[in-house]
N, C-alpha and C positions, 0 to 999 in steps of 0.2 A: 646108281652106276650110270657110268655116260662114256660116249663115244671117243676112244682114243685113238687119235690118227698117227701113228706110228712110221718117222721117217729118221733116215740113215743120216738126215745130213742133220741131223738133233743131235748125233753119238758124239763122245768128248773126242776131240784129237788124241788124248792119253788114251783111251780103249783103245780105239782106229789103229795106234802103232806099236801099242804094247799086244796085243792080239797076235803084231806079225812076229814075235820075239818066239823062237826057238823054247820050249816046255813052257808057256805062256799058261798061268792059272789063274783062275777067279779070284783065289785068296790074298793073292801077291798084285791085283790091278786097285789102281785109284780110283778105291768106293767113293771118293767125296765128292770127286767130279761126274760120277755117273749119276751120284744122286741129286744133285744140280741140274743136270741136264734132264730127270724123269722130273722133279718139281717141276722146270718150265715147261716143257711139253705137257704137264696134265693141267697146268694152273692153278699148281701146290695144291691139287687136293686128290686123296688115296685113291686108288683104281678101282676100290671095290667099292666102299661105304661113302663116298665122297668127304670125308671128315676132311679138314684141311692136314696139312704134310706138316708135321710138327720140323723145323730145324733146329731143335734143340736135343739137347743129351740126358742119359737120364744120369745118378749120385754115379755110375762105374765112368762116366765120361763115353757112352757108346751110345752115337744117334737112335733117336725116337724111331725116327724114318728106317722103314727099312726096305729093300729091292729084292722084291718078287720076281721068281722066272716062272712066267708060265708054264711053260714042257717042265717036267721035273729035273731037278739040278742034279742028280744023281746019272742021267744020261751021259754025260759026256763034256768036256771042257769045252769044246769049238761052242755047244749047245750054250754051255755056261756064261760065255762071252759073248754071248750075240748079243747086240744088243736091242734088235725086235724082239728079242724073248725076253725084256727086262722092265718091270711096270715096277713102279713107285707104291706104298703101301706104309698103312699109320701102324703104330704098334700094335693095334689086335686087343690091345688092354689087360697086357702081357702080365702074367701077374697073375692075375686071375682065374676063379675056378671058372674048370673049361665050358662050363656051358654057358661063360659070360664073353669067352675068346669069339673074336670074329675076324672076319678078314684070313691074309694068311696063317694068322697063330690056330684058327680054326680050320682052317683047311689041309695043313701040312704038304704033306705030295701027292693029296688025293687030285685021280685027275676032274677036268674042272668042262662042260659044255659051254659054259657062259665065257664069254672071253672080250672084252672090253674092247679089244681091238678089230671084235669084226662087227661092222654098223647092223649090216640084218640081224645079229642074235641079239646085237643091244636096244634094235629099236622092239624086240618082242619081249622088252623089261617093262612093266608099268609099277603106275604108286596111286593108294589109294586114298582118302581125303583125311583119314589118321596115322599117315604115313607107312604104313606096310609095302613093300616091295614083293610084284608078283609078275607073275607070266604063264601066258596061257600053255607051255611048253611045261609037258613033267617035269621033263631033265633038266632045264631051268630051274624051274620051282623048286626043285632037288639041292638044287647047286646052292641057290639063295635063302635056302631055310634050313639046310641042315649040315653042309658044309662049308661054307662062308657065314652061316650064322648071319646074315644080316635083320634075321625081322626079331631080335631081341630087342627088348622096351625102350635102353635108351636112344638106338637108332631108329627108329619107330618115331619116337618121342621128337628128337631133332630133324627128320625131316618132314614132320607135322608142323614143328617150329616153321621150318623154311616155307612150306606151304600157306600158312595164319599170314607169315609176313606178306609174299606175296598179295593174300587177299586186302589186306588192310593197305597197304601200299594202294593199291587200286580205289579203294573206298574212299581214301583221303584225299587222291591226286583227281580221281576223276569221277566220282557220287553227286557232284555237286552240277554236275551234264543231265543229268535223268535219272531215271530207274535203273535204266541198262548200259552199259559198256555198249563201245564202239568198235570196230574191230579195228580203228586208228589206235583207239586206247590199250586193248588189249595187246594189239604189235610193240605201241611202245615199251609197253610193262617188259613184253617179253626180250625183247632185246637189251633191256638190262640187264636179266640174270641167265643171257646167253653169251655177256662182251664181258670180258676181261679189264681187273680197274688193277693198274702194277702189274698187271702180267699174271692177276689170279681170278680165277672164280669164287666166286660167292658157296661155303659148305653146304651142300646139299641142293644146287643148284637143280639140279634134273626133276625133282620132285614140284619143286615150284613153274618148271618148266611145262612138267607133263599138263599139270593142274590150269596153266594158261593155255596151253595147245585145247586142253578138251574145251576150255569156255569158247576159244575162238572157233571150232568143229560145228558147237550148235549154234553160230549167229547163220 
């Protein structure tokens, strides 16, 4: 999970003026533009798991991606349209027996403490060196293992991936300096899989991030 900065002037023009229209509902506005506008603002990848935003459909023809409201969507329509309350989100691995669902398929409308969008609850997210997602917060931990389902194996799995990469990326570019990393080298590294290449992040980027933040704590 990582840091979504959430701004108005992101919202499609079609929400912005379809909102002002007289019985104005969520069912009836252009999902295809909102979900264009939460890929770019996240850097195509899910709000929760970071898996990247699939733009593809599945055999019924109905996007992979789907949009998450935070507050639960049963609230109220003004709620429904907001479009701060609208995070980008992979399928969940929709399909599947539920204790393989993650993300929103596993979460439904329960409510949620962890919230992508506010920087202090996300910087009390960490990851550990076989990719587990934890936080020293219960209600976090709560959030992230048993209603988002994020620390099943193959998320685990893939952002242990992202983390190997990162270290091997450093062992190839810069091993051949010393023993140890520099904290030039480690800034380098890390401003890779913090910068945007087409407008996206790299899957699972935060994990790979944490794991260069902690090497550069102890120079």
């Amino acid at each position: 999970m990582r840091y979504i900065e959430k701004r108005l002037e992101n919202e499609p023009a079609s929400l912005r003026e379809y909102r002002s229209t007289p019985g104005a509902s969520y069912n009836s506005c252009n999902r295809a533009d909102i979900r264009e506008a939460l890929r770019k603002e996240q850097g195509y990848l899910c709000a929760y798991c970071m898996r990247r935003i699939s733009e593809a459909t599945d055999e019924k023809g109905l996007p992979l991606m789907q949009i998450e409201h935070f507050e639960a969507r049963a609230i109220n329509e003004e709620l429904r349209l907001n479009y701060l309350n609208m995070l980008g989100v992979c399928d969940g691995n929709k399909g599947n027996p539920l204790k393989m669902l993650h993300c929103d398929q596993s979460r439904g409308k329960k409510p949620l403490r962890v919230d992508p969008r506010n920087f202090e609850i996300v910087n009390r997210v960490t990851f550990s060196s076989s990719g587990e997602i934890r936080s020293d917060d219960n209600a976090i931990q709560n959030d992230l293992d048993n209603i988002l389902n994020l620390n099943i194996k193959r998320l685990r799995d893939w952002r242990r991936e992202a983390i190997d990469t990162a270290r091997a990326r450093l062992k190839r570019k810069y091993k051949h300096k010393g023993s140890t990393y520099s904290k030039r080298d480690l800034n380098q590294e890390l401003r890779a899989w913090e910068s945007l290449e087409n407008g996206k992040y790299r899957p699972f980027c935060q994990a790979a991030i944490y794991y260069l933040q902690n090497k550069l704590s102890r120079l």
